[in-house]
N, C-alpha and C positions, 0 to 999 in steps of 0.2 A: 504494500500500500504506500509506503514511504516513497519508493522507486516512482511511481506512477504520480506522486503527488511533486515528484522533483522535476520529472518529465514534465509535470507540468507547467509549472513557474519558471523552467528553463524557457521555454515553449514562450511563455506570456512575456519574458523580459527579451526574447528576441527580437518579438512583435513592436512590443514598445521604445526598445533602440532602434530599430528600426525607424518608426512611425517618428521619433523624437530627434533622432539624430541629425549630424549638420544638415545644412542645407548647400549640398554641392552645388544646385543650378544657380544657386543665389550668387550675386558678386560678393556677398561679401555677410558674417552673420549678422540676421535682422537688428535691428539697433544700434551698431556699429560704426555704420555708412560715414557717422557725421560726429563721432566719437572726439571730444576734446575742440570743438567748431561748434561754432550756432547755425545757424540758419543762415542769419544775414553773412556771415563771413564764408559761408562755402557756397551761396547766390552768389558774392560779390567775385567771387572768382570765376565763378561761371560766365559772371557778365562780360568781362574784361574777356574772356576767350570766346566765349561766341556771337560779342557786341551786339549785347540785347538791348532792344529800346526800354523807355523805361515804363511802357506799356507792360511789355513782356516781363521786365522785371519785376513789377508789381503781381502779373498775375504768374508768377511762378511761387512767390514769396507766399500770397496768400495760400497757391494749390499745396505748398511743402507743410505752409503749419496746419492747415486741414487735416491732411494726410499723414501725418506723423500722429497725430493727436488718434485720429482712426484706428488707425494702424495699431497702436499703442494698448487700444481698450482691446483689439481682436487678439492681439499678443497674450495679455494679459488673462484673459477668458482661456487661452491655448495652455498658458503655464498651469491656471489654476487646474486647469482638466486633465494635463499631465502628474500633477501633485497627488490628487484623486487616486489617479488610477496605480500610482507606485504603492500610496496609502492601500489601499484595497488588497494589493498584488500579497503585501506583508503580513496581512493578516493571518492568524491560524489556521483560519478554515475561509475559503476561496468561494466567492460570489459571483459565479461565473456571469450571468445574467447581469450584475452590477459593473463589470468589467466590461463585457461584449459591450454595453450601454454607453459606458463611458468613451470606451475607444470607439464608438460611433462618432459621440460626438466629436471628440478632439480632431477625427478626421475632417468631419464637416466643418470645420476650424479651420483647418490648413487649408481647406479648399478654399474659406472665403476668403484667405489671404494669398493664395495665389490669383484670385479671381480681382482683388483689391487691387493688387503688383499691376497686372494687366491693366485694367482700368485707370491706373494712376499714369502707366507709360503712352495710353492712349491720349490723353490729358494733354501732358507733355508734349506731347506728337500735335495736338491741335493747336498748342501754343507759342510753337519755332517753325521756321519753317525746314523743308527735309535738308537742309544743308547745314543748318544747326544743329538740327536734332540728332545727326552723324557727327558732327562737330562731337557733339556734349558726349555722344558714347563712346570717341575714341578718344576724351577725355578723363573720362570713368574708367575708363581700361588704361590709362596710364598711371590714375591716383590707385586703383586696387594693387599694381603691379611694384609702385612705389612703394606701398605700404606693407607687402608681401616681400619684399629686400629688408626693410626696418626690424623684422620679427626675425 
């Protein structure tokens, strides 16, 4: 019985590193991005490389504190529900039904933050035009690249 109940919690914490773990597709781990910079200081550098009017620069400024703020509450919903589900995983005796439930939700979690991600880039995309907005990503791939030599 012992055997069987280890296979299992093996089984559930694979699922759950899995389900939790980095986020390779990401440039970089969520939160991160602007790590030690505010908002206004890593716009203003954008400004200067992609000579945003200050049209653009306004409406980037207000779409980043939006969206960080979004972003932040759907994060945070994600931690809590990863929390749950370790809590549960440790218990004596295993709720599988409380578990399957949770790791539903936590999925549907990550879905509306990949779904967010999207929507945010689309944003963006409405808001440079395409020589910018290649601009700003081979921008973004030379600060992630920069920052990846520092570590």
């Amino acid at each position: 019985m012992n055997k069987i109940k280890s296979i299992i919690v093996v089984a559930i914490l694979t699922i759950v590193s899995s389900l939790f773990g980095a986020d390779d597709d990401l440039p970089c781990k969520p939160g991160k991005m602007l790590q030690g910079h505010n908002i206004e200081q890593h716009l203003a550098e954008l400004r200067n490389t992609l000579e945003l009017t200050d049209e653009q620069y306004q409406l980037l400024l207000a779409h980043k504190r939006k969206s960080r703020k979004a972003m932040g509450e759907i994060r945070t919903e994600f931690r809590q529900k990863k929390s749950e589900i370790i809590n549960e995983i440790q218990q004596n005796t295993l709720n599988m039904n409380k578990i399957n439930l949770l790791h539903i939700e936590a999925k549907a979690l990550k879905i509306k933050m990949l779904d967010y991600r999207l929507e945010k880039m689309l944003n963006v995309r409405k808001i440079l035009s395409p020589n910018q907005f290649k601009r700003m990503h081979e921008f973004m791939k030379e600060k992630r690249r920069n920052r990846r030599e520092k570590q």
